[in-house]
FIBAMI-771788 format. One line per 5 residues: their letters; for each residue x, y, z of N, C-alpha, C. Coordinates in steps of 0.2 Angstrom, whole numbers, plus 5000, padded with zeros to 4 digits. Atoms other than C-alpha are relative to their C-alpha. Example, Ala and Ser with C-alpha at 12.3 -4.5 7.8 and 13.67 -1.06 7.14 Angstrom:
BEGIN
AS) 5004 4994 5000 5062 4978 5039 5004 5006 5000; 4996 4994 4999 5068 4995 5036 4996 5005 5003
This chain:
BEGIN
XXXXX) 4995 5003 5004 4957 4557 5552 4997 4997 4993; 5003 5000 5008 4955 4555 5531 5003 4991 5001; 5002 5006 5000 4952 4536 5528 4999 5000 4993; 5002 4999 5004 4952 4531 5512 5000 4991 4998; 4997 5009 4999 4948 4510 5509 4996 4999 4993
XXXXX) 5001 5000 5005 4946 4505 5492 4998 4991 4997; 5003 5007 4998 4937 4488 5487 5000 4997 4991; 5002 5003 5006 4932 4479 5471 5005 4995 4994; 4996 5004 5004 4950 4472 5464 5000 4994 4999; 5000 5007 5002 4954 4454 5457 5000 4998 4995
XXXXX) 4997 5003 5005 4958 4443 5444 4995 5000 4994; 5007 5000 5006 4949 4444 5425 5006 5000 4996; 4997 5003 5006 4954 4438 5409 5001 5007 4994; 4997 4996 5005 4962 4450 5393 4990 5002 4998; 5006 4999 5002 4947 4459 5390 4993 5003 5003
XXXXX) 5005 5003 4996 4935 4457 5404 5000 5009 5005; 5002 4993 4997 4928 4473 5415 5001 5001 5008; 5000 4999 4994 4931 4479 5433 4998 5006 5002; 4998 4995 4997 4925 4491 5445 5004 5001 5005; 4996 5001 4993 4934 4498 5458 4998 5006 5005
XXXXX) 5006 4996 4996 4925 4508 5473 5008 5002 5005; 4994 4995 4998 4934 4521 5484 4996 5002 5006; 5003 4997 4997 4925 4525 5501 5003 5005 5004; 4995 4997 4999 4932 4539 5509 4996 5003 5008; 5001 4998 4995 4929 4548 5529 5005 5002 5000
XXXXX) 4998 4996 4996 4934 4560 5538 5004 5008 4998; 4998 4995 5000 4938 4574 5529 4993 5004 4994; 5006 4998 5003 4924 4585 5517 5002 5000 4992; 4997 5004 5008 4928 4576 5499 4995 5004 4996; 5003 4997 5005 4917 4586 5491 5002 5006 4996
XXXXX) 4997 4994 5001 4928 4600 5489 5006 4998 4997; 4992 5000 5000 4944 4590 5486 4999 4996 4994; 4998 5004 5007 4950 4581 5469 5002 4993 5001; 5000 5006 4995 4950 4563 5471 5002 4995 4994; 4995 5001 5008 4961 4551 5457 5000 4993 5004
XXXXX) 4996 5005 5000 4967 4534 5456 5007 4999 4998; 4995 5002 5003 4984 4528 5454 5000 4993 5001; 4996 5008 5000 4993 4511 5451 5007 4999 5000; 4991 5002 4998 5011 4502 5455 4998 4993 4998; 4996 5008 5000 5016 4486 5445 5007 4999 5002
XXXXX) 4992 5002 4998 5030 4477 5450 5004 5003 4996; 4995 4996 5002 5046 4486 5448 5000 5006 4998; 4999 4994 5003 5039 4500 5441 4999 5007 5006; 5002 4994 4996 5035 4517 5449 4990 5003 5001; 5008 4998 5000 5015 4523 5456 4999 5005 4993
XXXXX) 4999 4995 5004 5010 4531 5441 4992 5003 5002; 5007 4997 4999 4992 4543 5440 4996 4998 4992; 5005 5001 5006 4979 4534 5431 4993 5004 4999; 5007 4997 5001 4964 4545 5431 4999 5004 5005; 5002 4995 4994 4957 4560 5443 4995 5004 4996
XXXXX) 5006 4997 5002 4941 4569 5445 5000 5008 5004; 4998 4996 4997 4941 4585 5450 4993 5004 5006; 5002 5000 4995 4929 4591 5465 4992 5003 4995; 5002 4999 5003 4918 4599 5451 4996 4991 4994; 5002 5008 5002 4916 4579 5442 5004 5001 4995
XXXXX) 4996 4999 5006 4928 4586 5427 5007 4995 5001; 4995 5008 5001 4940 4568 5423 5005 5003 4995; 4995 5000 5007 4955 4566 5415 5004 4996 5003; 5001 5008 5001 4963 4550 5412 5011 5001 4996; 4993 5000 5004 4981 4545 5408 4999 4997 4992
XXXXX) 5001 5003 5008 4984 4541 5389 4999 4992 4998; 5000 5003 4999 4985 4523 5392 4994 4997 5001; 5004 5003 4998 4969 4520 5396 4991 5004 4998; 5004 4997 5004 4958 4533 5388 4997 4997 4995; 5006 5005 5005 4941 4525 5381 4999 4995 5002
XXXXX) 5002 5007 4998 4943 4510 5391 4997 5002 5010; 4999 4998 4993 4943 4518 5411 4993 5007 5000; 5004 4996 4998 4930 4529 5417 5000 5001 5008; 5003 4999 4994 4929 4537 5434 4996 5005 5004; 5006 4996 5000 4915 4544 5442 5001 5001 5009
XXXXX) 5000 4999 4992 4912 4551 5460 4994 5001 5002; 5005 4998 4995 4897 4552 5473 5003 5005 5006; 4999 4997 4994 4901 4568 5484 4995 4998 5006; 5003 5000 4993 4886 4566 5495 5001 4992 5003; 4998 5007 4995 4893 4547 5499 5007 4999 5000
XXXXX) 4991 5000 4999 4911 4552 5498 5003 4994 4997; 4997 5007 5004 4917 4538 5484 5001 5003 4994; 4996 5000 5007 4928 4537 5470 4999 4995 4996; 5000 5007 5002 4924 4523 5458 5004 5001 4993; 4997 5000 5008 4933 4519 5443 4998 4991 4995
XXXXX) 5006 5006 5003 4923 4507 5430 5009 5001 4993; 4995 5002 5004 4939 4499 5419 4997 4992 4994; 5000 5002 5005 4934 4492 5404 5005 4997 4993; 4994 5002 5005 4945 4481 5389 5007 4999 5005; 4993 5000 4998 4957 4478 5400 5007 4993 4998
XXXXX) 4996 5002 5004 4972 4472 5395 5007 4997 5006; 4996 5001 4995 4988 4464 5405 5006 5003 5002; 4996 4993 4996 4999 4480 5406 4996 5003 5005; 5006 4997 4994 4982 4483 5418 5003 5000 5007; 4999 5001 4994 4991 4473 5430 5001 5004 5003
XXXXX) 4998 4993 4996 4994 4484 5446 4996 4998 5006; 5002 4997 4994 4990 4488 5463 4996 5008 5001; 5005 4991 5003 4977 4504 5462 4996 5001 5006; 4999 4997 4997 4978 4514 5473 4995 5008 4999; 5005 4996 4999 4963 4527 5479 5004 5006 5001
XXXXX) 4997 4994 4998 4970 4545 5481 4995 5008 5002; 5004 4994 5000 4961 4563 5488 5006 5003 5001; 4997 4995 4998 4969 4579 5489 4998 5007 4997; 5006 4994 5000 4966 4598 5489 4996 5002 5005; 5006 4997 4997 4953 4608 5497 4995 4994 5004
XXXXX) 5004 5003 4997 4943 4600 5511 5004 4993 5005; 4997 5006 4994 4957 4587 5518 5009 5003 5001; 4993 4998 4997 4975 4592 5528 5005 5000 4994; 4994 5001 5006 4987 4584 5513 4997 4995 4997; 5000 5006 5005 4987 4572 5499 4999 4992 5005
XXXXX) 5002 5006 4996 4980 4553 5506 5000 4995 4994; 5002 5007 5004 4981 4535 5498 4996 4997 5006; 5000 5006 4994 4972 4520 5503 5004 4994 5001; 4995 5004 4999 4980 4506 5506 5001 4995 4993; 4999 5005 5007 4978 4497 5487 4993 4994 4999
XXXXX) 5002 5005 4999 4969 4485 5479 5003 4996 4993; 4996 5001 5005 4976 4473 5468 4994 4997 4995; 5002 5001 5007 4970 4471 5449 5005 4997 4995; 4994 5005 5007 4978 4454 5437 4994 5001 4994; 5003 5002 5005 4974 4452 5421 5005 4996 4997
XX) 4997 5004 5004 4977 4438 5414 4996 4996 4993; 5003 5003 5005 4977 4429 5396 4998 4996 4998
């Protein structure tokens, strides 16, 4: 069963830097495209960033130049290192895989990220 438990959210000032860790089991992540998304209140999950099973990224417009996310296949983890942030950052960010190597598309369960000014 694909697990996906994502860790490192919390609260940081207009500016200030976060990682965010993605550890994944059960299925063979090395093969599969592995992304972040985010949900602020009211709005809709949007796709903030994804790597592709090759390590080739790409990055919503929104966050390009502040956001970088990198993978470890042989420890099955997605990290994303967010930089400048800013308080439209605010969200719940959400780990995601899919593709080759797991049944269907997978979140984790969230982790929330404020910024405050």
């Amino acid at each position: 069963q694909v697990q996906l438990v994502e860790s490192g959210g919390g609260l940081v000032q207009t500016g200030g830097s976060l990682r965010l860790s993605c550890a994944a089991s059960g299925g063979i992540f090395s093969l599969s495209s592995m992304g972040w998304y985010r949900q602020a209140p009211g709005k809709q999950r949007e796709l903030v960033a994804t790597i592709t099973s090759g390590g080739r990224p790409r990055y919503e417009d929104s966050v390009k130049g502040r956001f970088t996310i990198s993978r470890d296949n042989a420890k099955s983890t997605v990290d994303l290192h967010m930089n400048n942030l800013k308080s439209e950052d605010t969200a719940v960010y959400y780990c995601s895989v899919w593709g080759e190597g797991v049944p269907r598309s997978y979140f984790g369960q969230g982790t929330q990220v404020t910024v405050t000014s």
